[in-house]
C-alpha positions, 0 to 999 in steps of 0.5 A: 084152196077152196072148191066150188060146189055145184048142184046139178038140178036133178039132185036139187030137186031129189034133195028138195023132195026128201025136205018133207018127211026129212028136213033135219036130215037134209040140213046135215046134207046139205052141211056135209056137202058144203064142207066138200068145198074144202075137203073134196076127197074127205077120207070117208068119200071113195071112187065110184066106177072112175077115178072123178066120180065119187060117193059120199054117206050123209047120214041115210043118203049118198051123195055122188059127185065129181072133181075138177081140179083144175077148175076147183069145182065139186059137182053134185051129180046125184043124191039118193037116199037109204030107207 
């Protein structure tokens, strides 16, 4: 059963900024978000503060979303990036 991934448009524009010095980096991001549609609890993912928010490392950043099982859906709350 597959989810749907949606972005909220904050992490869109934190993710679009990091395009600059970091465009391979965010093309693995954005891979490794996308197989979230399949797998939106992937074992290296965890709760982050509540059972429905979650973290996730692609590479040097953190991906902080949040599932909806009942409406199959993966949001994406946040994206930060490591030094």
């Amino acid at each position: 059963m597959s989810y749907r991934v949606n972005w909220e448009i904050r992490a869109i524009d934190l993710t679009a900024g990091f395009l600059r010095d970091d465009s391979a980096g965010v093309s693995a991001l954005w891979e490794r978000v996308s197989q979230l549609a399949e797998e939106p609890r992937p074992p290296e993912s965890f709760p982050y503060g509540s059972p429905d928010l979650r973290r996730l490392r692609a590479g040097r950043y953190r991906v902080f979303y949040t599932v909806d099982d009942d409406r199959q859906i993966v949001q994406i709350e946040h994206v930060g990036r490591l030094p």
